[in-house]
N, C-alpha and C positions, 0 to 999 in steps of 0.2 A: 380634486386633491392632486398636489404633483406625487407621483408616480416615482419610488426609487427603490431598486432591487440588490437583495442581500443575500449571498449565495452561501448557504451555510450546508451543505453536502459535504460528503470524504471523496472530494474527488470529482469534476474537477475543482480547485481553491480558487478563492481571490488571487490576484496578481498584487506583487510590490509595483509603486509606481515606476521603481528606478529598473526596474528589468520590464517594465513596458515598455519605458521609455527607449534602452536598447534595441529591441526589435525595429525599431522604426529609424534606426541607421543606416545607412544608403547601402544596399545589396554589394556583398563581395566575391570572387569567384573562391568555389571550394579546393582548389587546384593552386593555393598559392601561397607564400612563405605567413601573409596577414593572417589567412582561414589555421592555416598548420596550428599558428600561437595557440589563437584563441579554442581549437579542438584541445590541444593539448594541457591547455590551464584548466580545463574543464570535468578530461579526466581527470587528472593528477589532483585534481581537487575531490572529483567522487572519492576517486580512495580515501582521502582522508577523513570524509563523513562517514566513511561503510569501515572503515576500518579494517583495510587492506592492503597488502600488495601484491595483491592477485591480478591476473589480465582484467580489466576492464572492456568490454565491447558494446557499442553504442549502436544503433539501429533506427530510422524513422519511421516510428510506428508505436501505435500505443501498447503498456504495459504487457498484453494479450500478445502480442508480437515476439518479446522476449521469455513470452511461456512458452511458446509453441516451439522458438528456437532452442531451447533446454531440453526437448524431446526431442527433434530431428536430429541434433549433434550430438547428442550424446548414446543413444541406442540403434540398435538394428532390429528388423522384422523377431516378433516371438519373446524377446528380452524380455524377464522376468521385472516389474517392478510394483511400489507397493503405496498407494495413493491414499493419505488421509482427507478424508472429503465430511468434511462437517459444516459445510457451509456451500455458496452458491461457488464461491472462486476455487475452494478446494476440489466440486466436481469439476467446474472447468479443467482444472489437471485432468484429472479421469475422460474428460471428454475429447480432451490432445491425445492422450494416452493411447487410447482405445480405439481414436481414429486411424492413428499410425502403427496399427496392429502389435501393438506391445502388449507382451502376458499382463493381465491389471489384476492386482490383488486389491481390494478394495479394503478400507478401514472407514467404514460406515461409525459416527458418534453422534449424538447428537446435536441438534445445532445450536443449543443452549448450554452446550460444556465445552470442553477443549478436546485437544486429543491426547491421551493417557502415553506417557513415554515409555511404560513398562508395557504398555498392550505392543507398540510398536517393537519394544526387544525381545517379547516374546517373537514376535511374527516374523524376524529374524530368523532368531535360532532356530524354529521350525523349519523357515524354508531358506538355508544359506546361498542358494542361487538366483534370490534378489538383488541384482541388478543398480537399482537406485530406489531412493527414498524422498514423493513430492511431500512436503505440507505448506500451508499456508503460514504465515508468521500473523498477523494481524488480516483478521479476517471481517473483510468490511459491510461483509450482510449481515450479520451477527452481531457486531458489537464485540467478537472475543480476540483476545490473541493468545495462539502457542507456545510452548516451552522449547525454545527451538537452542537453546543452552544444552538444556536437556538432551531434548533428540538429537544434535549433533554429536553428543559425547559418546551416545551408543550406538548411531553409526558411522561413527569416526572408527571405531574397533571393529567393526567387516570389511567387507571389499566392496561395497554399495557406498554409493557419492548421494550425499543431500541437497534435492533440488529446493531452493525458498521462496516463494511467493512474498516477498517482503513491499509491493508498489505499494499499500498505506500503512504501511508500517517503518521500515527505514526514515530517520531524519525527524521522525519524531518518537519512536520507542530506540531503547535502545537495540545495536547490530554493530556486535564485535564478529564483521565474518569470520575471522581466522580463527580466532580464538574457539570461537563457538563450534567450529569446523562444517560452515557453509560453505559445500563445493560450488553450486552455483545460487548466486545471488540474482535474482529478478527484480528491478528496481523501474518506477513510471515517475515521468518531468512532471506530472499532473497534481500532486498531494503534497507531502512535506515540502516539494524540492520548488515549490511556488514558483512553478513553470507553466504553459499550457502545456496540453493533452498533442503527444506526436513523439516524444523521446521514450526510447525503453534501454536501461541500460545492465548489461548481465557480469556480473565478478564470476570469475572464472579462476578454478584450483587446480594445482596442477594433478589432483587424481583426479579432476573431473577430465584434464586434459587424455590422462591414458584413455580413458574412456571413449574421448572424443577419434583418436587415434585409428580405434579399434570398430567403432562407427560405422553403420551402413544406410542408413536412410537418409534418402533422397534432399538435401539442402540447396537453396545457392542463393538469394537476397541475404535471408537469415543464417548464412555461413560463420560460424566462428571460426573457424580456418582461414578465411577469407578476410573476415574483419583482422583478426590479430597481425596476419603478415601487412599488412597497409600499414595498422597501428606504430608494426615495428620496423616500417620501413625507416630510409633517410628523412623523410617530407611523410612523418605520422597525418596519417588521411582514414577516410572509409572507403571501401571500394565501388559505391555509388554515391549519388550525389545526397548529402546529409540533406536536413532542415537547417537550413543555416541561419535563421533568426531563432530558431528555438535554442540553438546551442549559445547563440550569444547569449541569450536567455537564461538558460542551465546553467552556463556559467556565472553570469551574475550572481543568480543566487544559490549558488553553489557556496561562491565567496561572503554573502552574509551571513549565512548556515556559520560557518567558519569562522565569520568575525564575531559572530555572537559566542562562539564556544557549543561544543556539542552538548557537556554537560546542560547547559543552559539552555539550549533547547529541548533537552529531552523535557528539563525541568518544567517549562513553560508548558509543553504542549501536559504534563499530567495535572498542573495546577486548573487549565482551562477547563479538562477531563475531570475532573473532582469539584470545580464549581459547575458543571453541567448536572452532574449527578444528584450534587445537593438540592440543584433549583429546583428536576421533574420530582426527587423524592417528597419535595416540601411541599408542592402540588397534588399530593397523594393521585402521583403516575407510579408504574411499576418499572423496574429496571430489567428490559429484558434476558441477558442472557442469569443463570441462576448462579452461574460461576463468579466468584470473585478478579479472576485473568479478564480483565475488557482492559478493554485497546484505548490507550488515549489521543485513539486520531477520532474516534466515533463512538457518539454515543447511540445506543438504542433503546425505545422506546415504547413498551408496551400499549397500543391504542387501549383505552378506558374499555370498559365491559357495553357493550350493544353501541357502543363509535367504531367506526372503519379507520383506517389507520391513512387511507385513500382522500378519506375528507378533510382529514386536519393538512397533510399533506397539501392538497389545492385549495383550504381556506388561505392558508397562511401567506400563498402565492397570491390568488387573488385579491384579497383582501388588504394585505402588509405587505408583500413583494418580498417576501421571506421565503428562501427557497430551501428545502430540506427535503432528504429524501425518504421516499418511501420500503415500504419492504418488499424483495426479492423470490418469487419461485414459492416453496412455502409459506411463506412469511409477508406476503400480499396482504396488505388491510390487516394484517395481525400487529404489525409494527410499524413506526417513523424512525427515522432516524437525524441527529445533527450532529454534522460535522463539525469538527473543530483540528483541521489538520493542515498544519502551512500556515498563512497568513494572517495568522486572527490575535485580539488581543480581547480584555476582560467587557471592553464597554460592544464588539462585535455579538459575544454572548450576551450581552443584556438586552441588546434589540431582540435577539433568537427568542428569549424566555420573554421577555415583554408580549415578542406576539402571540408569542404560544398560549401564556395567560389567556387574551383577548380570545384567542382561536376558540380556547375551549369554554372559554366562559359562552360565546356566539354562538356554539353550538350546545352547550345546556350539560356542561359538563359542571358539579357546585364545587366552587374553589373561592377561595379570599385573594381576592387580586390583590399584587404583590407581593405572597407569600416566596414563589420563586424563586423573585429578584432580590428577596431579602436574604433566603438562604445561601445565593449564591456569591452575597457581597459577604456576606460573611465568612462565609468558604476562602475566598481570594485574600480578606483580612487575616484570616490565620495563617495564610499560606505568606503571605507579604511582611 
């Protein structure tokens, strides 16, 4: 049988053909008035998907890049700050945190809930020499996303700036930075923004900038001081040499993002998220996380009672060439997960749930094949 593979993961996405096609435009130098354009319609285009006009600074490196940058520039040795970690990306903060010896208050929840916006203004007002505030926005091991509406409004009223992990969340949920009052925005080319994996791009507030200011740990690739005077020089540039097919990249589909409308894509990526949900439900699959907040870049998936969550996982690859991913850290053989973030549309989820059927029918799981595909044409019918 020919052999064709479907990458249905949160991360990295399918490619649009017409920003594949871009990269493959004859190499330009980054040092010059043609690269200047194209850096610049690129940013100026993020802002208006993140909903900003906050500094924008861009980095060659993936999403984890512009974590790590969020901690070095904005804190010094000991700085008190206070890390919701209910999932694997939210310890990652904690494990920036903690590496670059910042005081860590931890906010342990579990990884089937959200994190509670009252537990965090409590943990405030206890300790007002917090510093800054990480969470995650959409939290891609889990399936959940946070209220970060919320928890920016309650620490927008202290002296602590909110860091957001928003890389599979922005461009497909919604992300009014300013409004919401995200100091710094962490965004990855990998997911909504149907780019490869190599761009990370951080919105930057101007109370994040006192911060920045007042700073003492060690930076210098992931310098935001560094990035911003380039940006705002005459010839807006990086101060090292970018990935310059990824940004011709970024920018392309920065500007589809755009010409579709933001409303429109939020819309999209929920409707795919709600016929994903209908199909595992129709399968009698369980919905992992227990909270009603999941993410509509990702859905997650309970493995069946005595199935490994491991095996459907690499049936689906071997068998269909359906790729989906597995669960993370505790969540190992406990869960699958399918993406539906960036470049997908209604018949990309029918192939997902097609094999899944087969997957679990192959391996002796008792389902009425089709029952998936039918709820989730139904699903997309209501919604259409």
């Amino acid at each position: 049988m020919i052999r064709k593979e479907y990458i249905m993961t949160p991360g990295p996405t399918p490619i649009p053909p017409e920003v594949l096609l871009v990269q493959a435009e004859p190499m330009i130098h980054h040092r010059t008035p043609q690269y200047t354009r194209l850096f610049v319609e690129m940013v100026e285009g993020l802002k208006k998907v993140l909903l900003t006009r906050n500094d924008i600074l861009t980095f060659a490196s993936s999403g984890t890049g512009g974590m790590e940058a969020a901690v070095t520039n904005c804190f010094s040795p000991g700085d008190k700050v206070l890390v919701a970690a209910g999932g694997k990306f939210g310890e990652r903060f904690t494990d920036l945190t903690e590496l670059y010896g910042l005081g860590v208050e931890r906010y342990d929840y579990p990884w089937d809930e959200t994190a509670d916006p009252n537990t965090i203004a409590s943990m405030l007002k206890s300790q007002p020499d917090i510093k800054g505030v990480f969470v995650t926005h959409s939290e891609t091991s889990t399936g959940t996303v946070n209220d970060i509406e919320a928890i920016g409004k309650i620490v927008s009223e202290t002296a602590a700036i909110l860091i957001v992990d928003s890389i599979s969340g922005a461009g497909a949920l919604e992300m009014h930075t300013d409004d919401w009052g995200v100091d710094v925005l962490v965004i990855g080319s990998q997911k909504a923004f149907m780019t490869p994996p190599g761009v990370a791009a951080v919105a930057v507030s101007n109370k994040a900038w006192e911060m920045v200011e007042k700073a003492s740990l060690p930076t210098y690739y992931f310098s935001f001081k560094k990035a911003r005077k380039k940006y705002n020089s005459d010839s807006p540039e990086t101060p090292f040499t970018p990935a310059i097919s990824l940004v011709r990249a970024m920018s392309k589909a920065t500007r589809m993002l755009l010409d579709e409308g933001l409303e429109e894509v939020w819309r999209r990526h929920r409707i795919l998220a709600e016929c994903t949900r209908a199909g595992v439900i129709a399968m009698d699959l369980e919905l992992f996380p227990k909270v009603l907040d999941r993410s509509y870049a990702v859905t997650a998936v309970k493995a069946p009672e005595g199935m490994s969550g491991g095996d459907i996982v690499r049936h689906l690859n071997r068998e269909y060439g359906v790729i989906v991913a597995g669960g993370q850290d505790r969540l190992k053989g406990k869960i699958f997960r399918i993406g539906h973030v960036g470049y997908y549309n209604i018949f990309d989820l029918m192939v997902a749930l097609t094999a899944l059927e087969m997957t679990l029918k192959k391996l002796g799981f008792p389902l009425e094949l089709g029952s998936g595909l039918a709820a989730a044409e139904k699903t997309y019918l209501e919604f259409t």
